[in-house]
C-alpha positions in Angstrom: -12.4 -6.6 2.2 -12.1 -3.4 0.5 -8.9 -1.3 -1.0 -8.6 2.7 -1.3 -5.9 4.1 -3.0 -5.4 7.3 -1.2 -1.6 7.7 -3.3 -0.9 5.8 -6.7 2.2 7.9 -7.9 5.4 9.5 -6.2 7.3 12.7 -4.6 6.6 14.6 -8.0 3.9 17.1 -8.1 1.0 15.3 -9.7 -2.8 16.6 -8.8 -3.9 13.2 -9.7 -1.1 11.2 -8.3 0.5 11.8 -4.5 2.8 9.5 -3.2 1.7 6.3 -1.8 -0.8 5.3 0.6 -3.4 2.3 0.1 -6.0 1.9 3.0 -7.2 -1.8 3.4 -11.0 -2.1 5.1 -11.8 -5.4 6.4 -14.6 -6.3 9.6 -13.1 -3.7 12.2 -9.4 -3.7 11.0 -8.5 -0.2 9.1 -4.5 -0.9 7.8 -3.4 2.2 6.2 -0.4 0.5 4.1 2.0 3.4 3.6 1.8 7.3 4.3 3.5 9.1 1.9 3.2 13.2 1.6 -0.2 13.9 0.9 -2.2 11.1 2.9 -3.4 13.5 5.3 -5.5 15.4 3.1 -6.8 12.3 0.5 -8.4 11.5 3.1 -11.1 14.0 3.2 -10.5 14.9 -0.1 -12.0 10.8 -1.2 -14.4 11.2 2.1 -12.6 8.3 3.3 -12.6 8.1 7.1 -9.5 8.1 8.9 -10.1 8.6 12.9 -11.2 5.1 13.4 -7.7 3.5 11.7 -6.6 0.3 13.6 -3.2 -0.3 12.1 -0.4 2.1 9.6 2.2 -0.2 7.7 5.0 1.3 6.4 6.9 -0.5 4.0 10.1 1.7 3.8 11.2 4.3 5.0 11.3 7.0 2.2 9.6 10.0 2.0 6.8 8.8 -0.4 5.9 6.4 1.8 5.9 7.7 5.5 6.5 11.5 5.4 2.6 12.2 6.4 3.3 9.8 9.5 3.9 12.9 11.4 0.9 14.9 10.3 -1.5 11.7 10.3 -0.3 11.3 14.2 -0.8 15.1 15.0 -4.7 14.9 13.0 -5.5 11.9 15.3 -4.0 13.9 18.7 -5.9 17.3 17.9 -9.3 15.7 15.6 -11.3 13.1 17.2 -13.8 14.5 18.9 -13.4 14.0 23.0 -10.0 12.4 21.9 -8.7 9.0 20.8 -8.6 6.6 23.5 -8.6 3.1 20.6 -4.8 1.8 20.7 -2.6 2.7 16.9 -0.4 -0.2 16.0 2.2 1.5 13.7 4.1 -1.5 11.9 7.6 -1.3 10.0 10.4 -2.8 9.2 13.2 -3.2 11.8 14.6 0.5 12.5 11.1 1.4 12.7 11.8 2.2 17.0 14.8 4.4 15.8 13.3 6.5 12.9 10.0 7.0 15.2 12.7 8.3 18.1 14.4 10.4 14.8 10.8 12.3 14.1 10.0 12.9 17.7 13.4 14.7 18.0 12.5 16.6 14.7 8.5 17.3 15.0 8.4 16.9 19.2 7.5 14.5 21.5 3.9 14.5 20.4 5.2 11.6 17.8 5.8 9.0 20.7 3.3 10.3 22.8 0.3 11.3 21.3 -2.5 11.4 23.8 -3.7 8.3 22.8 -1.7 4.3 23.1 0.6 3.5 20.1 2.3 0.5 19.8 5.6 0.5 17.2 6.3 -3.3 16.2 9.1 -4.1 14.4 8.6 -6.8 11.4 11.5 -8.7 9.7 10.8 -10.7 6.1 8.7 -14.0 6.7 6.9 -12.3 9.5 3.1 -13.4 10.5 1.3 -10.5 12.7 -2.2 -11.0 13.6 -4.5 -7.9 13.7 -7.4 -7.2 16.3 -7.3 -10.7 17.2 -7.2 -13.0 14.3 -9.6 -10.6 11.9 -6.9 -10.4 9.4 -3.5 -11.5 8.7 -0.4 -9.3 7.7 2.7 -11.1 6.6 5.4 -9.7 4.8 8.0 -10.5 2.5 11.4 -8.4 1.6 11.7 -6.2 -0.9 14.3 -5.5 -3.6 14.9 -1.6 -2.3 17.0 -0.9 -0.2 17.8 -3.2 3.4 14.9 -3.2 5.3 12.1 -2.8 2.7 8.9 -5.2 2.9 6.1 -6.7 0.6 2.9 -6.8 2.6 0.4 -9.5 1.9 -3.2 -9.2 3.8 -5.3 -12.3 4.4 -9.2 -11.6 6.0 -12.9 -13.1 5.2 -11.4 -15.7 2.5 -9.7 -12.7 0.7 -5.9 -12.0 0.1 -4.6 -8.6 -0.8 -1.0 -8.3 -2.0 1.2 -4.8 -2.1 4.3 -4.6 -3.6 5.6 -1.5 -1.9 8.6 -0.3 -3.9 10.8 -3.2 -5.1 12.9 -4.6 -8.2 12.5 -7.8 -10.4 12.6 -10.4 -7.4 11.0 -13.9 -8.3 10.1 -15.4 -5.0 7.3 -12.0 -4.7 5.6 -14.5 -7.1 4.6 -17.1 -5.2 4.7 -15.0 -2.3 1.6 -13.4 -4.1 0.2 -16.2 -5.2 -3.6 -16.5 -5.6 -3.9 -12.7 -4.3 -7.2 -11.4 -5.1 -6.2 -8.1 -6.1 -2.4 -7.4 -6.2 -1.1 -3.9 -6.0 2.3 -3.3 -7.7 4.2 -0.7 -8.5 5.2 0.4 -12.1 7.3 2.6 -11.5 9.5 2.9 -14.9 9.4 2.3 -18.7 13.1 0.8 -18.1 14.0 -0.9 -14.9 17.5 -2.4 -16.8 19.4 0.6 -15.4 17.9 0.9 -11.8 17.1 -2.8 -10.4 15.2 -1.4 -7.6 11.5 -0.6 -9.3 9.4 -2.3 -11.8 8.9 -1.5 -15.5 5.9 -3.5 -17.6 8.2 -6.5 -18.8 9.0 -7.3 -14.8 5.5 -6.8 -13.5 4.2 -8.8 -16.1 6.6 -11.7 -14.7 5.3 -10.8 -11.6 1.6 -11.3 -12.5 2.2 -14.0 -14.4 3.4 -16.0 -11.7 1.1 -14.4 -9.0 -2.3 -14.8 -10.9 -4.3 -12.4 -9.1 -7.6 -12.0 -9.7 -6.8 -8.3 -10.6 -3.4 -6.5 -11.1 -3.7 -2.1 -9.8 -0.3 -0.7 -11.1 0.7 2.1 -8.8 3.5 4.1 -7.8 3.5 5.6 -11.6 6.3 8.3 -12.3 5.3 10.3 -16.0 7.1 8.3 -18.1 5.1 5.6 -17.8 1.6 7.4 -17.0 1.5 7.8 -20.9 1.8 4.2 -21.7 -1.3 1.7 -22.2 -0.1 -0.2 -19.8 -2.9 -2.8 -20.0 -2.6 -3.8 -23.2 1.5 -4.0 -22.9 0.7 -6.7 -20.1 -1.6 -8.2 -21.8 1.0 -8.9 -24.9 3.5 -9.8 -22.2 1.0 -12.8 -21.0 -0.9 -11.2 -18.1 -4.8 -12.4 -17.8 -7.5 -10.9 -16.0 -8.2 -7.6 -15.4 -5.4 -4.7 -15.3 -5.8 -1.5 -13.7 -4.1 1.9 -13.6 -4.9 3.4 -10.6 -5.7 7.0 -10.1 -6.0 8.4 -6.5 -9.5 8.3 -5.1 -9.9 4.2 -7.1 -11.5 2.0 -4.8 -11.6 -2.3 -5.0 -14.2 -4.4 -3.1 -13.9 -7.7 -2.9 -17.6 -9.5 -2.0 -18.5 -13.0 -3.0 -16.2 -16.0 -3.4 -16.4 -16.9 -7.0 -17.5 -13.4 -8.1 -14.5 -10.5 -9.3 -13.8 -7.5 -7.2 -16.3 -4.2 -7.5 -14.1 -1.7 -9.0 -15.1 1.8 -8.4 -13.8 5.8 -8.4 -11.0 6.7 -11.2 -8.5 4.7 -12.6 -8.1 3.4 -15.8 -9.2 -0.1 -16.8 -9.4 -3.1 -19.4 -12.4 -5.7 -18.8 -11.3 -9.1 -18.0 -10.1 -10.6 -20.6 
């Protein structure tokens, strides 16, 4: 199984940082987990392929995580070659249906109807959704942001991945994320006390420290934390293992049972401690 962080910060303008979007590579499943503005154009711009994606997840529906839906849908209509007859399963929480009727009113009816089959399926917290036929496992988890906001959790080859999304200090994500290989979680804040809704150091350390993934990638960075050293904060807080700070373009591998994750492209990074 493999990770690409295509977005590791948010709606501000950032050359390094565009908002969210994580594509997860495992046998023949391609899950692009979020979509945020930007997506579109990481893709070519980290030479990561994007015709043959299997499966979008969108966690919430904000900007910075599904406003390149629309432009990700049009590239796959007008840029495969002999077009795109392979099915798109486009996952969300419930509303998902209404917002996709929402863009196709907005953009045109290209969004439902793209030349090619899409299937919209609609996911509550605590679901279980099996993709291309038992090759890996999505099941979420909610969120602390906003109503219908979901934690994603992706089980395939004896690996588990674990994304936060965007959420606030919520213990059960801990166990939830329990054993993960490599957990992705936002940092979005120095101070979460006055928001509730995104993590700051002290509450992803909690997080971590119950989770005990094999490697933590913060994400989903606004500036005022991009200047911290983040690592070694979580390291004082309690957090083992290896802690990342990802930069778009940072790519995870995880090979070998028993052996850590391949870390590769930019980010910024402690060795396991």
């Amino acid at each position: 199984m493999e990770v690409v962080v295509l977005g590791s910060g948010t709606l501000l303008p950032d050359d390094q940082r565009r908002s969210a979007a994580h594509l997860v590579r495992s046998e023949e499943v391609r899950l692009l987990m979020d979509c945020g503005s930007g997506t579109v154009h990481g893709f070519d711009r980290h030479q990561v392929s994007w015709r043959d994606l299997t499966h979008v997840a969108i966690s919430h529906f904000h900007t910075d995580h599904f406003g390149d839906l629309p432009a990700l849908l049009w590239a796959l209509r007008h840029g495969v070659p002999g077009g795109r007859a392979q099915v798109l399963t486009l996952l969300g929480p419930q509303g998902l249906g209404r917002v996709m009727e929402g863009l196709a009113a907005a953009y045109g009816e290209y969004i439902l109807d793209p030349g090619f089959p899409l299937e919209i399926v609609e996911l509550s917290p605590g679901s279980e959704r099996e993709l291309n036929r038992g090759q890996a496992i999505l099941r979420t988890h909610e969120a602390r942001h906003g109503p219908e906001a979901l934690a994603f959790r992706v089980e395939s080859t004896g690996h588990a991945l674990g994304y936060t999304g965007d959420t606030g200090p919520l213990p059960a994500l801990g166990a939830f994320f329990s054993g993960v290989d490599v957990l992705v979680s936002e940092c979005a804040v120095a101070d979460a006390s006055q928001l509730g809704n995104h993590l700051d150091p002290p509450s992803v350390a909690a997080l971590a420290r119950d989770a005990r993934p094999g490697v933590l990638v913060l994400t989903h960075l606004y500036p005022e934390v991009q200047g911290l050293e983040l690592p070694a904060m979580l390291a004082e807080l309690g957090v083992s293992g290896q802690v990342i700070v990802a930069r778009d373009g940072l790519r995870i591998r995880m090979e070998h049972h028993g052996t850590p994750p391949v870390v590769q492209g930019p980010s910024e990074h402690t060795p396991p401690l």
